[in-house]
C-alpha positions, 0 to 999 in steps of 0.5 A: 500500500501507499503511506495512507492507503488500504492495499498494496499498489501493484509492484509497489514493492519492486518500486520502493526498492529502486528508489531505496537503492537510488537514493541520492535524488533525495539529497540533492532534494534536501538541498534544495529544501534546505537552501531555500528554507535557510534564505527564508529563515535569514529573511528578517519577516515576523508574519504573526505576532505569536512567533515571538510573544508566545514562544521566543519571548517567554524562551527568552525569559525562560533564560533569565532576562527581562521581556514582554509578558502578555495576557495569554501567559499572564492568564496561563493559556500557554504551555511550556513545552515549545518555549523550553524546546526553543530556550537553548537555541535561543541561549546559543543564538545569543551566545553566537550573536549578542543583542537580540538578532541570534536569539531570534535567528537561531530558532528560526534556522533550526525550524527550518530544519525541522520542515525538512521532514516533510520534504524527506516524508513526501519521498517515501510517500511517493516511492511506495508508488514509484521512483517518479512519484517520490521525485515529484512529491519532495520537489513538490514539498521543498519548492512550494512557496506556502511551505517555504513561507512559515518553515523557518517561524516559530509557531505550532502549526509549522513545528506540529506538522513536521511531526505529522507528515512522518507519524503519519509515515510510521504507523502506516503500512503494516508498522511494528510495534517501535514504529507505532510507539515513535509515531504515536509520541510524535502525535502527541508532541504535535498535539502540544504544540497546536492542540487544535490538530487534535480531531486531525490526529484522530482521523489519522490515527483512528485511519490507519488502525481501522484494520488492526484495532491492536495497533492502537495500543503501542500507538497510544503507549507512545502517546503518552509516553510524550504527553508525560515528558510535556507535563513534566515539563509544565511541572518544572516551570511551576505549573499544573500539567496541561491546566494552558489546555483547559484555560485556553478552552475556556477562554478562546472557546467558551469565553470567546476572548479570540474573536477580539482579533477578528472574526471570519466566515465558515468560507473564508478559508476557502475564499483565501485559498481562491485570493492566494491561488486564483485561477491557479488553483484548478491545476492543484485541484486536478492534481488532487483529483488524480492523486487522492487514490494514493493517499486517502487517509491524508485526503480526510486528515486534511478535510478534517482539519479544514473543516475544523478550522472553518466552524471557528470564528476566529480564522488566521491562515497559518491555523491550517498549515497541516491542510497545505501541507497534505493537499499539496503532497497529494497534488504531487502524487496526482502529478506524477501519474500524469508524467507516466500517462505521458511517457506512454506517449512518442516523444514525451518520455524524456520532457514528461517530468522535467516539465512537471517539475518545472511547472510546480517551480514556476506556478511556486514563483508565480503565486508566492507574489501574485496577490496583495496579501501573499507580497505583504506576509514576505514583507511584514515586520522587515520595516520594525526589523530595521528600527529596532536594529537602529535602536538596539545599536544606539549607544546613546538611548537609555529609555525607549517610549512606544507612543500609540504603538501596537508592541505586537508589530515589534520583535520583541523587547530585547531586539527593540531597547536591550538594557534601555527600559521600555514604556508603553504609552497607549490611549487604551490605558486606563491610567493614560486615558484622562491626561491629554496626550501632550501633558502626558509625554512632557511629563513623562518624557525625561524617563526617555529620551527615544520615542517610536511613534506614527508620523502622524502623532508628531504633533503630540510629542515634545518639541525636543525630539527630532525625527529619525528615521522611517519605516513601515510596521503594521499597515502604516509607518512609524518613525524613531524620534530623539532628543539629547540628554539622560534619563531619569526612569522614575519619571514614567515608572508606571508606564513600563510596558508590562505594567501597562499591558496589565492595566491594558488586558494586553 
């Protein structure tokens, strides 16, 4: 059988056996993989505010050192596995480059790494069908731009899926006992790390146990041998085990606290896929249309997830990664019965799979900047990279405000001021609300003597501080103003950001 079907292809196991004996197009795939997973990783973009404020800063403050801490991890939602999993790459990161920069590049780099499972999954996805398909479906997962684009952040989805695609290899296909208990451990593990896979990995797990009910034992004995380790973890940070999953129910689902960042139709993950792939999308449709023969546990692995995710209110496009992801390795494999169809032709034996895969190459490079929105997430959070760079080398700033700035559009404290102290003033403040804002930043300002500010609120800033330089954050620019002189902290000390994001519910 495939990874995820019910019986053997017809001289599937001959097939395996070439591409097993033929190896080598598999590393020079995970080259490529590679190379353009580090180039994305190198590229300074935070596309979602949870990457750094979720898991990099609490690693950070894992380690000792001051950062920011938000209500999630103020009101416990958050568990400590992936944070303590990114704490020594963020230890050495800094340790290789002080100041901010290897702490936040390091993790990047090895999650990047990290995706590079899926490419190696993807082959022998593929060569339990043939040496082709195994081509086709890791070119496919090391060139395609979705995949490229979240592989190096650090978030759930991404990390959790890198353990899914190859579970997913191990306890199918007549596994062993080992087999199951290794996959059933990085089910687990993805569970902790994106809980909301969970009915995904019932349906995958569930699926390949259908015929042998037994199996299910080693695959949960697996299973909880991780979910040990994660409450281990929890309990070395001070915590209750997995009490972040209950409070995080509670809160986003029960309380519905997540849809104050938005929320979406039951469609509208459909519609994102029509306004990233527009009229594109019909070839990957009649990829899958082709290929979900091979794969049909993961063709409703993806399902699932997708529909998951559309009965929840609040939507973001990274929640279904694991859909991508699945979809486009069925793609893949629907592609490469196309390069046999074709080699059964005069004159196409030789062109068949160049030409599939450089179709897959150019349709990558053509969507990865064809909408507005896809050109905006390669390019979101570049601009506060570069102010934050020229704060964190300022040896002359020893306070930094944020004036009417959102601190989620930042890369963290330790990027953004270093050892300077850092104020949050904000009109949502209950404490700043009744004092005018001028009144507010004269008497204030002698705490800091660096403000970052839209161009717009110049007006309210203190008639000592020049504007700096520009750059876009967000959906508009904001500019570093600077004035002359010391600080003297007491003079805003209410205002330290995590005091205000208390009083802020932020």
């Amino acid at each position: 059988m495939t990874s995820t079907s019910v019986e053997a292809a017809p001289g599937s196991a001959g097939a395996v056996g070439r591409a097993a004996g033929h190896s080598h197009p598999l590393f020079a795939l995970l080259l490529l993989a590679l190379g353009l997973r580090v180039a994305a990783a190198v590229w300074p973009n935070v596309i979602y505010p949870d990457e750094i404020f979720q898991y990099l800063e609490p690693a950070w403050r894992m380690l000792g050192h001051d950062g920011i801490l938000t209500w999630e991890w103020r009101d416990g939602i958050r568990g400590w596995f992936l944070p303590t999993l990114m704490a020594g790459p963020v230890a050495l990161g800094d340790a290789m480059a002080p100041g901010g920069v290897g702490a936040f590049l390091v993790p990047r780099l090895i999650a990047a790494c990290a995706s590079l499972s899926i490419v190696a999954s993807a082959w022998v996805l593929g060569a339990r069908i043939s040496r082709t398909h195994a081509i086709v479906a890791a070119f496919a997962a090391a060139v395609w731009f979705e995949l490229i684009m979240l592989a190096p952040h650090t978030l759930g989805e991404p990390l959790a899926t890198a353990l899914i695609v190859p579970a997913a290899l191990l306890i199918t296909d007549r596994p062993s006992q080992r087999r199951l208990a290794i996959g059933g451990a990085l089910l687990a593990f993805a569970f902790v790390c994106r809980f909301q896979y969970a009915p995904a990995i019932a349906v995958l797990a569930l699926g390949a146990c259908w015929a042998r009910w037994r199996n299910l034992i080693p695959l949960v004995a697996g299973g909880l041998v991780a979910l040990l380790l994660a409450a281990t973890i929890d309990l070395a940070h001070g915590s209750v085990p997995f009490a972040w999953l209950i409070a995080n129910i509670r809160e986003n689902l029960v309380r519905d606290r997540a849809i104050e960042f938005g929320v979406s139709p039951p469609a509208a993950y459909l519609i994102d896929f029509l306004t990233v792939w527009s009229v594109a999308i019909v070839l990957p449709l009649a990829a899958i249309w082709r290929g979900w023969r091979h794969a049909p546990l993961l063709l409703a692995v993806a399902l699932v997830n997708l529909v998951f995710h559309s009965l929840i209110a609040h939507k973001e496009y990274r929640f279904v990664f694991l859909s991508l992801v699945l979809l486009t390795i069925i793609a893949a494999l629907g592609s490469a019965d196309w390069v046999q169809s074709l080699r059964s032709k005069d004159g196409w034996r030789r062109r068949a799979l160049p030409i599939v895969l450089g179709g897959w190459a150019l349709l990558s490079v053509a969507l990865a900047f064809a909408s507005e929105g896809m050109r905006e997430y390669w390019t979101r959070g570049v601009g506060a990279a570069r102010l934050a760079a020229e704060l964190r080398g300022d040896p002359q700033m020893c306070g930094l405000a944020l004036y009417d700035v959102r601190f989620q559009q930042l890369p963290g404290r330790e990027r953004l001021a270093g050892p300077a102290p850092l104020y949050a003033l904000q009109p949502a403040d209950p404490l700043a609300e009744v004092i005018l804002p001028p009144l507010l930043l004269q008497a204030t300002k002698p705490a800091f003597n660096r403000i970052l500010a839209r161009p717009e609120a110049e007006r309210d800033l203190p008639a000592d501080f020049s504007r700096q330089s520009c750059a876009h954050v967000g959906f508009s620019e904001a500019c570093i103003y600077a004035r002359s002189g010391t600080c003297d902290a007491s003079a805003a000390a209410p205002f330290a950001i995590n005091d205000a994001l208390v009083r802020m519910g932020q």
